[in-house]
VEXBA-923105 format. One record per residue (C-alpha): x, y, z. Coordinates in steps of 0.2 Angstrom, whole numbers, plus 5000, padded with zeros to 4 digits. Example, Ala and Ser with C-alpha at 12.3 -4.5 7.8 and 13.67 -1.06 7.14 Angstrom:
<atoms>
5062_4978_5039
5068_4995_5036
</atoms>
This chain:
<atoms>
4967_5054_4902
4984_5049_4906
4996_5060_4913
5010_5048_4920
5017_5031_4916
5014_5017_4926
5028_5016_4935
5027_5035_4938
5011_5033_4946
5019_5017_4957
5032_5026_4961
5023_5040_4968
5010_5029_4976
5022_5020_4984
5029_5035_4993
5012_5041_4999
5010_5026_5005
5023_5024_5014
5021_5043_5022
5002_5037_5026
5007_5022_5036
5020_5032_5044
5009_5047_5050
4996_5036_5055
5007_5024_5067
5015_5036_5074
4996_5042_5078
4994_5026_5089
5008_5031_5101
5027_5036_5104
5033_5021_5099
5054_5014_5099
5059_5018_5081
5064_5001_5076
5046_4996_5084
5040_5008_5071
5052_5000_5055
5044_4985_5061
5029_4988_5060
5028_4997_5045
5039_4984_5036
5024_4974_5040
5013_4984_5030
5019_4990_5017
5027_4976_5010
5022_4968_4993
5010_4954_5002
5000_4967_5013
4997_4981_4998
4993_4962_4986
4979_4960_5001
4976_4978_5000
4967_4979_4985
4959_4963_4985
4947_4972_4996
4947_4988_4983
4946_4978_4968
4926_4974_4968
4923_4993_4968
4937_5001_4958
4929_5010_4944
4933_5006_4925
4947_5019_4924
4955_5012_4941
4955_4996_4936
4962_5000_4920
4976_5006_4932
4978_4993_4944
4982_4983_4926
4992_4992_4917
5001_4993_4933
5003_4974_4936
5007_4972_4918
5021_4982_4920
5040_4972_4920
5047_4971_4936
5063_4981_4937
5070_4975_4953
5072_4961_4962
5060_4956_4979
5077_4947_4986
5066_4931_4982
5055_4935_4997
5040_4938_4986
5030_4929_4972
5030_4940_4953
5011_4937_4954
5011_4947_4974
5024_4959_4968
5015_4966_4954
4997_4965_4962
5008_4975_4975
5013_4988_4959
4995_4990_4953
4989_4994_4970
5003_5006_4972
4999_5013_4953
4984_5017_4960
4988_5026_4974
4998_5035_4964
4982_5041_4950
4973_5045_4965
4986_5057_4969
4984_5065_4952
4963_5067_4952
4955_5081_4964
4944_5069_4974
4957_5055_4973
4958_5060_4992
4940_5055_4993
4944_5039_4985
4956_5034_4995
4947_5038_5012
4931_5029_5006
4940_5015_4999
4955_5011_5006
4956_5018_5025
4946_5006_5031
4955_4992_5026
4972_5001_5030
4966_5004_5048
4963_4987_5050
4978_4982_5046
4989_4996_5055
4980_4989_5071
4983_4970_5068
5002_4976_5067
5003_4985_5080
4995_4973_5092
5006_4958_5083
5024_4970_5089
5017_4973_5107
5012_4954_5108
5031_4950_5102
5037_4962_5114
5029_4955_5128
5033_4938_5123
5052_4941_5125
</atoms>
């Protein structure tokens, strides 16, 4: 059952994202704001949501994937400042698709945890450790 478009879903994903990276940085301490731009710029860019769900991909059920498709069949409307590859940014909308259909479903919050924190937590640990390295370095 569909409720939204595609690029609905990626645009609502994409802000929950974005909110979830947020909350969850600021979790790991009382960081400088441009610290924190930093290092969620590192996250939730295109390349890092394309990495994303390479790790959700292999257990994404059928209506998931079906999302995560459409989602990286839809046209891209905007342009990634030539900083990213049309194949990265639209792995990068179906991911964000996704989030977004998760979003819409009452245990899409289940999903998410079981699928996708792992992966995130990971990530939102390797950036912060790459900023305090920078830092340090000068």
């Amino acid at each position: 059952m569909q409720t939204r478009s595609i690029r609905t879903l990626a645009w609502l994903g994409d802000a929950a994202f974005e909110l979830d990276v947020r909350q969850r940085l600021c979790s790991r301490g009382d960081y400088p704001t441009d610290r924190l731009d930093a290092m969620k710029a590192d996250i939730v860019c295109a390349r890092c949501q394309a990495e994303l769900l390479t790790h959700l991909e292999p257990h994404l059920d059928e209506d998931e994937a079906a999302i995560v498709r459409r989602g990286r069949n839809t046209s891209i409307g905007r342009k990634s400042g030539g900083r990213t590859d049309v194949r990265t940014h639209r792995s990068a909308t179906g991911f964000e698709a996704l989030l977004g259909h998760w979003l819409e479903l009452d245990d899409g919050r289940a999903r998410y945890d079981a699928l996708l924190l792992p992966h995130l937590e990971r990530v939102i640990d390797a950036a912060v450790t790459r900023r305090a390295t920078k830092l340090r370095r000068g």
